[in-house]
Residue frames as qw, qx, qy, qz and C-alpha x, y, z in Angstrom:
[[0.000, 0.891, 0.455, 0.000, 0.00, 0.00, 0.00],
 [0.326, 0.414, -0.041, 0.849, 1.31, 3.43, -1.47],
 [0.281, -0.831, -0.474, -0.077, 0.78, 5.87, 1.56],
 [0.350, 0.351, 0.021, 0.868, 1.48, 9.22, 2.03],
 [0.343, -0.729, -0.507, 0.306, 1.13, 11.81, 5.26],
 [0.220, 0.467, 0.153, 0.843, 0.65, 15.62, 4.55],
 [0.330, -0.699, -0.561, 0.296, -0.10, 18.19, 7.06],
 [0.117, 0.750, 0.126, 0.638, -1.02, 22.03, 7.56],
 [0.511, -0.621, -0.593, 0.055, 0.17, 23.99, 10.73],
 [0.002, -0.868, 0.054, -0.493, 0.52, 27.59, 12.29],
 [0.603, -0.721, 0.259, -0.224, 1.27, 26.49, 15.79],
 [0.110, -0.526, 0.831, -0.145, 3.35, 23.24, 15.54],
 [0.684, -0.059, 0.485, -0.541, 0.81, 21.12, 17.13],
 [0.879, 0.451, 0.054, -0.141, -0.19, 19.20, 13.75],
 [0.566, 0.620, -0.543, 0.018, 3.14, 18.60, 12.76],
 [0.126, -0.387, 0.827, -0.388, 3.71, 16.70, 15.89],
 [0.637, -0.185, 0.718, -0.211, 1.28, 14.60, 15.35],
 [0.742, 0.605, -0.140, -0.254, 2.00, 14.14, 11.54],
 [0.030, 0.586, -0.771, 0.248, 5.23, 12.85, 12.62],
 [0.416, -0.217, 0.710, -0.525, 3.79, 10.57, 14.91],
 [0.856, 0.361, 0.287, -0.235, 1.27, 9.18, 12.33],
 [0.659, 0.559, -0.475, -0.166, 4.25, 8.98, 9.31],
 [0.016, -0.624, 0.781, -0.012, 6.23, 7.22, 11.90],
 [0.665, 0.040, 0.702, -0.250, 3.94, 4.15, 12.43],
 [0.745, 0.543, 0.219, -0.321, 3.33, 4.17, 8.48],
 [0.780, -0.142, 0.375, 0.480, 6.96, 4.22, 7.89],
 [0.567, 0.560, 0.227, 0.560, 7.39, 7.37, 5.59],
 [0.381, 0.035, -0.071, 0.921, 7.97, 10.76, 5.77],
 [0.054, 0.759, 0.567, -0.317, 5.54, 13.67, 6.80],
 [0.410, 0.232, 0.344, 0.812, 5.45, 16.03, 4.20],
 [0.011, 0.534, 0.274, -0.800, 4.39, 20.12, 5.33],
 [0.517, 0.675, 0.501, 0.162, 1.77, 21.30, 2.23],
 [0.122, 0.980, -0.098, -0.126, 3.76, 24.57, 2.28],
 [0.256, -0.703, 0.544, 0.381, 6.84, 23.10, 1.41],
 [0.530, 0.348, -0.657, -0.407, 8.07, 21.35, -2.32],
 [0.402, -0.100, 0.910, 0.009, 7.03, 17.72, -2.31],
 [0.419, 0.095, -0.669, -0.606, 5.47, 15.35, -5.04],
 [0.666, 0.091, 0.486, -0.558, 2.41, 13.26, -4.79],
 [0.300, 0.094, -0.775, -0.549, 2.62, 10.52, -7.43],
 [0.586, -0.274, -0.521, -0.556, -0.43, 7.74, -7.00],
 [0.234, -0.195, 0.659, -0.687, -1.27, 7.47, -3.28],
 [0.436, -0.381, -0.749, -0.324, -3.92, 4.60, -1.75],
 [0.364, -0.840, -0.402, 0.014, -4.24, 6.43, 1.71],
 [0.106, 0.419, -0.204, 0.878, -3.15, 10.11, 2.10],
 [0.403, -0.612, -0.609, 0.303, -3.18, 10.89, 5.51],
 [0.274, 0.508, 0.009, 0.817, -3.96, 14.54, 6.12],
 [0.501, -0.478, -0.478, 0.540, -3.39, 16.95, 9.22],
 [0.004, -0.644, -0.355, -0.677, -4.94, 20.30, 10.17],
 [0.201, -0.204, -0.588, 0.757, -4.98, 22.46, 12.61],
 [0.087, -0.746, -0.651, -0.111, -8.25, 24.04, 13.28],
 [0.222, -0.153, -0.220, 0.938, -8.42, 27.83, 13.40],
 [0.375, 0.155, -0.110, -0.907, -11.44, 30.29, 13.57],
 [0.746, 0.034, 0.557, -0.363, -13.72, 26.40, 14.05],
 [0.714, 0.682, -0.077, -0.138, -12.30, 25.71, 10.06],
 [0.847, 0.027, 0.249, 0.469, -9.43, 23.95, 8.52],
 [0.176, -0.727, 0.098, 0.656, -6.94, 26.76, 7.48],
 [0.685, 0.694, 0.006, -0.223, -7.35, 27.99, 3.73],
 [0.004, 0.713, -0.663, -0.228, -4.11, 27.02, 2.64],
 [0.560, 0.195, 0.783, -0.190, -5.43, 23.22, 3.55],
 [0.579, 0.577, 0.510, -0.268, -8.28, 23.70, 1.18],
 [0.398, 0.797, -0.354, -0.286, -6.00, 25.17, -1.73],
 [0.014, -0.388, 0.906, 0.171, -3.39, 22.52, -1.75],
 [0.586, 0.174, 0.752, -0.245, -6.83, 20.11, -1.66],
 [0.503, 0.748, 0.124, -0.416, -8.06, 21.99, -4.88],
 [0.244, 0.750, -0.514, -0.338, -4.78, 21.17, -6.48],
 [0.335, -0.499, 0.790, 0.119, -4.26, 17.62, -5.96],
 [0.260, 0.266, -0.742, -0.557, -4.31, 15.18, -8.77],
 [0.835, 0.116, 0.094, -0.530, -7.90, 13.86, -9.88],
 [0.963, 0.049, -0.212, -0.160, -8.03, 10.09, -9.78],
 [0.570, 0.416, -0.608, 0.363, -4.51, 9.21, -8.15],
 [0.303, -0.153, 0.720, -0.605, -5.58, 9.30, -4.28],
 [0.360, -0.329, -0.752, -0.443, -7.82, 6.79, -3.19],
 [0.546, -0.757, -0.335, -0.130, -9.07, 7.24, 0.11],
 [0.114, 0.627, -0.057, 0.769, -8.05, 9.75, 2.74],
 [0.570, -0.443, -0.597, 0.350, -7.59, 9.70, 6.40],
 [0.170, -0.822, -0.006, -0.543, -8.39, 12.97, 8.36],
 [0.645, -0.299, -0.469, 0.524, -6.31, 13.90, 11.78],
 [0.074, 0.815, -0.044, 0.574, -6.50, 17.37, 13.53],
 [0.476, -0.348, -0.447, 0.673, -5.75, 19.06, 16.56],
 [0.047, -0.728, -0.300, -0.615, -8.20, 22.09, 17.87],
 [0.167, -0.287, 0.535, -0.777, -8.22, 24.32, 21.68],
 [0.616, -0.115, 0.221, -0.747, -11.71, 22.56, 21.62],
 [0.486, -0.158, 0.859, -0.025, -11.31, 19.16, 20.60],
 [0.643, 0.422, 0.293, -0.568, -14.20, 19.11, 18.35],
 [0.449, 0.128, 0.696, 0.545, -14.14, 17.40, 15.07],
 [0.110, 0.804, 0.042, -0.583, -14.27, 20.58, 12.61],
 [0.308, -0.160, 0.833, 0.431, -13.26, 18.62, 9.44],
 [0.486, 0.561, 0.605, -0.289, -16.60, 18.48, 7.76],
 [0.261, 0.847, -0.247, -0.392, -15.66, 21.63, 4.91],
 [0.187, -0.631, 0.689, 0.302, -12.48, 19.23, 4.24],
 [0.490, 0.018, 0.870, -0.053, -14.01, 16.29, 3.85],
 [0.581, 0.721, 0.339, -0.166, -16.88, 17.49, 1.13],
 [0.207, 0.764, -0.496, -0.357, -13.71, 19.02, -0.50],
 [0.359, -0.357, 0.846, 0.166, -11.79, 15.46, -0.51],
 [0.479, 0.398, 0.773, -0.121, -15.27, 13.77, -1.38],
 [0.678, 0.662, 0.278, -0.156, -15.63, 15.89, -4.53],
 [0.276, 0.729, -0.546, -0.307, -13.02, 15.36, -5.97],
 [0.848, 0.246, -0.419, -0.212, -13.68, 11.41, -5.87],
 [0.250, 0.372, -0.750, 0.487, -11.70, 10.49, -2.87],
 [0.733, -0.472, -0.487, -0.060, -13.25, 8.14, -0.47],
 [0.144, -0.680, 0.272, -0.665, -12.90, 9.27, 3.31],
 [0.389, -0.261, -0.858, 0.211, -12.19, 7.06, 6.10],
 [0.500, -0.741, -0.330, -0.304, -15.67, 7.33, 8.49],
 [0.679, -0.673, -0.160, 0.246, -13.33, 7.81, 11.38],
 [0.437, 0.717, -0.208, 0.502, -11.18, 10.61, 12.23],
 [0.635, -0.181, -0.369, 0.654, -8.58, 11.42, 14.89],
 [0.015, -0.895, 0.048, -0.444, -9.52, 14.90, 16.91],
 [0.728, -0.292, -0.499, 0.368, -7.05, 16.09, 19.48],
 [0.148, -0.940, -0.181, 0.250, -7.03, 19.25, 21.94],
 [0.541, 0.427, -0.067, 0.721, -4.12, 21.59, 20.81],
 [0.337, -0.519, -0.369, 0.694, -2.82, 24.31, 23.05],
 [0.216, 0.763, 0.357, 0.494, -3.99, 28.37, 22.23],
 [0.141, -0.814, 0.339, -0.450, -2.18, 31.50, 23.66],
 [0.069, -0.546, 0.742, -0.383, -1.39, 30.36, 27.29],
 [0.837, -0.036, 0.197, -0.509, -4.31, 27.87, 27.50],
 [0.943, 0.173, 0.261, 0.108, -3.46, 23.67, 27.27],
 [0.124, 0.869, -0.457, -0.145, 0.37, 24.83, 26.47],
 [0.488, -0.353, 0.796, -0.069, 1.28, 21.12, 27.11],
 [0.650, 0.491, 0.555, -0.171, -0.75, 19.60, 24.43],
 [0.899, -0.084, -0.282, -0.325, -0.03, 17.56, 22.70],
 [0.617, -0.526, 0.574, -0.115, 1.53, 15.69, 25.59],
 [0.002, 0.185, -0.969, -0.162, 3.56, 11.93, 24.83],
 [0.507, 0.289, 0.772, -0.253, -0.59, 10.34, 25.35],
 [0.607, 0.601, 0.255, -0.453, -2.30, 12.43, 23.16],
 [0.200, 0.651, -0.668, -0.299, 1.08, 11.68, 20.80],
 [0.239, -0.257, 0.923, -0.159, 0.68, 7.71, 21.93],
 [0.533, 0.389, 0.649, -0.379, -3.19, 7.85, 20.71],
 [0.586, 0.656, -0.273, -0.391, -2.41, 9.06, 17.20],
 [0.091, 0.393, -0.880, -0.253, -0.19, 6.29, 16.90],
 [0.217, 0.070, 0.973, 0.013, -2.73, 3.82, 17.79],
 [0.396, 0.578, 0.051, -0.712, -5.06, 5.65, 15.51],
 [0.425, 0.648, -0.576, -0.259, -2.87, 4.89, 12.63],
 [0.050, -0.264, 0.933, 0.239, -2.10, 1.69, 13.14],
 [0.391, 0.348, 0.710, -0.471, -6.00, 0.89, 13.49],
 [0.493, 0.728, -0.019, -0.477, -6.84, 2.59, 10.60],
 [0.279, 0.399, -0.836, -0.255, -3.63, 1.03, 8.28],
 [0.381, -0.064, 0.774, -0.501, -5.34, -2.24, 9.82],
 [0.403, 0.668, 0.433, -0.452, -8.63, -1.60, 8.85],
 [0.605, 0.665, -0.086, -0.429, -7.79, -0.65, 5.33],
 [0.955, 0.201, 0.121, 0.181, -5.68, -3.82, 4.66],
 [0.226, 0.924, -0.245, 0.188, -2.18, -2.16, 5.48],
 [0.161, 0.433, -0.789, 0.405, 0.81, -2.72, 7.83]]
């Protein structure tokens, strides 16, 4: 299975746990603001930090760009001050463009100003992993 972790993040937060998911999948996390190539992917994980209750437009541009028919299905992970799953916008984005969505996503608190400054912590770092392997699992992966 070709798989392939991208993530968006202002604070940090998401990239710690894009890390955390490439490391159980065995590749590399790849930032959407920096050069990298997508060639035919069967699960693109993809990480977001939640700002203003929305994925962050940058997110939703690099979605708009990515090559029609070469992802198949799409795993969602964030990290918000509120926990909430706030992914919904992304998902209808993923879902028209023909990408299947897995029905289960990964929310986790993130810290904001001085508030939850610890977060994510080694658990909340310990539950994305067993996210990811659950999910690789589940879709006939590692």
């Amino acid at each position: 299975m070709n798989i392939e972790v991208v993530y968006y993040t202002k604070t940090g937060h998401t990239e710690k746990f894009a890390k955390a998911v490439a490391e159980v999948c065995g590749v590399r996390a790849n930032n959407i603001v920096e050069p990298h190539v997508l060639g035919d992917v069967d699960c693109l994980f993809i990480g977001t930090g939640i700002y203003g209750g929305k994925p962050a437009p940058e997110l939703f541009k690099y979605i708009d760009e990515l090559p029609v028919n070469r992802i198949k299905h799409a795993v969602i992970f964030s990290s918000s001050f509120t926990a909430k799953d706030q992914t919904e916008l992304l998902i209808n984005n993923l879902r028209a463009k023909g990408i299947e969505v897995h029905s289960r996503r990964f929310v986790s608190t993130g810290s904001f100003l001085f508030l939850k400054r610890k977060r994510p912590n080694t658990s909340d770092l310990e539950r994305v992993r067993a996210y990811t392997a659950k999910v690789l699992k589940e879709l006939g992966g590692n």
